[in-house]
N, C-alpha and C positions, 0 to 999 in steps of 0.2 A: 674433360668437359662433363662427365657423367657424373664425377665425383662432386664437381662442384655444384651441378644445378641438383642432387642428393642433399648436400648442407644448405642451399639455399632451402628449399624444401622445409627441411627441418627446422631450421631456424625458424619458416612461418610458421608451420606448427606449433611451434612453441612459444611465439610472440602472438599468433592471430589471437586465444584468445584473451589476451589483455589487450589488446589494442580495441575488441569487440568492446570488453566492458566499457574501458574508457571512453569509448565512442558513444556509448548509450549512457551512461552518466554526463557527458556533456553535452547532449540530445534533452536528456532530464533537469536538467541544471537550465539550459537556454528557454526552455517551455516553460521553467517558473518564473524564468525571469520576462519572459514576453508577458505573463498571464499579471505579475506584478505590475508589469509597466502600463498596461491596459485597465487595471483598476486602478492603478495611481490617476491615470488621465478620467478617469470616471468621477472619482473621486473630487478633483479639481473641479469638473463640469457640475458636480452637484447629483449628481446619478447614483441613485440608490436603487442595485437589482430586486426584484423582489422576486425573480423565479431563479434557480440555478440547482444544480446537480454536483454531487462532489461524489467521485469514483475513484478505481485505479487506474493509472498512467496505461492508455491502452498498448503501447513501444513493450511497457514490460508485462503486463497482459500476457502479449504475443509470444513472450520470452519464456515464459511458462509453461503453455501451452506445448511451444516449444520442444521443450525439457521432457516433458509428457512423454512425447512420439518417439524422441529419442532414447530417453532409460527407458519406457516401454519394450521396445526393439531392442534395445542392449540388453534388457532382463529374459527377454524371450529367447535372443540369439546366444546367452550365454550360458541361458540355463540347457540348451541342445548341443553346444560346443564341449560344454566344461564339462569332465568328471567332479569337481570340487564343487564345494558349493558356496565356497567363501564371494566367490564374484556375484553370479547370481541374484544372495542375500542383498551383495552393496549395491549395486543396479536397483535393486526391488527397494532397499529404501529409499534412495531418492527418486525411485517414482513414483512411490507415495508421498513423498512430501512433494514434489512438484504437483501432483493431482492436487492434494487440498491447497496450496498456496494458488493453483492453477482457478481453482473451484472459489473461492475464496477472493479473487479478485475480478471474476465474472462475475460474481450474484452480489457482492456487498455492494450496497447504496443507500446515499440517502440525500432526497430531494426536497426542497423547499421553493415552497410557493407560500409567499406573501408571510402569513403568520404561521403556517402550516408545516408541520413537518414531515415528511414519509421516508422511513427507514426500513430497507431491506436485511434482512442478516445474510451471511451464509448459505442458510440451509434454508431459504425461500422465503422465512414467515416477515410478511409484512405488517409496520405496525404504525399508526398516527397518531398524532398528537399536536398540542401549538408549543409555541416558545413560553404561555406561562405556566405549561406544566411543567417546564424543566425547574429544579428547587437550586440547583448547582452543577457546576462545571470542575473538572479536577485536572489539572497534568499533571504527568507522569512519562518521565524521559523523551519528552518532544510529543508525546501522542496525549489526544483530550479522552476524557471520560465523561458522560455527558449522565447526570442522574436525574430522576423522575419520584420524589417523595421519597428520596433516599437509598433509593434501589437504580444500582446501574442499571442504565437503559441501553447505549452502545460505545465504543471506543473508535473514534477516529484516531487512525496509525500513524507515526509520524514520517511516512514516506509517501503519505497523499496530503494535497494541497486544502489544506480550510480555512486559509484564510477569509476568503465570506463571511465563512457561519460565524469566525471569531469577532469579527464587523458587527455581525449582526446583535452574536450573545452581546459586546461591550453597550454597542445601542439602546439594548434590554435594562442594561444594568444588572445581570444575572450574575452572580458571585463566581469567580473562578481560583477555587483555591489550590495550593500546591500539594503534592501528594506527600516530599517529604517533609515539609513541613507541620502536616495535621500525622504522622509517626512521630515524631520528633516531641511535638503536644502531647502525643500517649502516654511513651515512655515516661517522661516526665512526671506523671501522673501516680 
């Protein structure tokens, strides 16, 4: 009996976490698809928002965050455990990259009200503007790049929801060109 609830055990171990991700990709997947089907119905109704917020998915926020406490604690207990230093090192870097991905998806935003734009970076600096300073729009492998008189202003990621804004820019009539496309024009050149 020992043995067996041993491999039972282990087996969760070693399935829970794939079955985590999966569960939160299908968590992630079901919220775009609720948030689609709530502006498809808008949409119909004639309802055009004119205040809204696009951020990161707070589920994986959390997930981050997460990760933080964890490699934190794993970099700390292993740097007092281990003679080597090879663990340590790999703990400490993914706790630095969950810190700024952690970081990075707390402070990034950008709100729009009406014609107005307010984008948050990163590292705090807030900045406005309206939709007729933007001069162009660019994607680039599912993520926008949004520019201001030619000079990138910020990149919405392709793992947050913009649909809105991309409503909004097509309403504008603001150019949205392709990234490898205007390469492709260079080269050429």
């Amino acid at each position: 009996m020992n043995n067996f609830l041993r491999m039972c055990l282990n087996i969760i171990t070693q399935i829970g976490p794939y079955l985590v991700v999966l569960l939160l990709l299908k968590y992630l997947v079901n919220l775009q698809q609720k948030r689609a089907k709530e502006r498809e119905e808008e949409q119909k109704k004639g309802i055009i928002r004119t205040h809204y917020i696009i951020k990161t998915e707070k589920v994986l926020t959390m997930f981050f965050v997460l990760a933080v406490f964890l490699f934190g604690g794993a970099t700390v207990a292993s740097a007092i455990q281990q003679d080597d230093l090879l663990p340590p090192i790999g703990f400490s870097i993914f706790f630095i990259v969950s810190l700024i991905g952690s970081l990075n998806m707390i402070m990034w935003k950008l709100e729009v009200n009406g014609d107005e734009i307010t984008w948050r970076s990163t590292f705090g600096r807030k900045r406005t503007f309206h939709f007729e300073d933007i001069t162009y729009c660019e994607r680039k492998k599912g993520s926008m790049r949004v520019y201001v008189n030619g000079e990138k202003l910020f990149t919405i990621d392709s793992n947050i929801d913009k649909e809105e804004f991309m409503e909004d820019i097509k309403r504008r009539r603001i150019p949205v060109k392709s990234y490898w496309a205007n390469q492709h024009k260079k080269n050429r050149k």
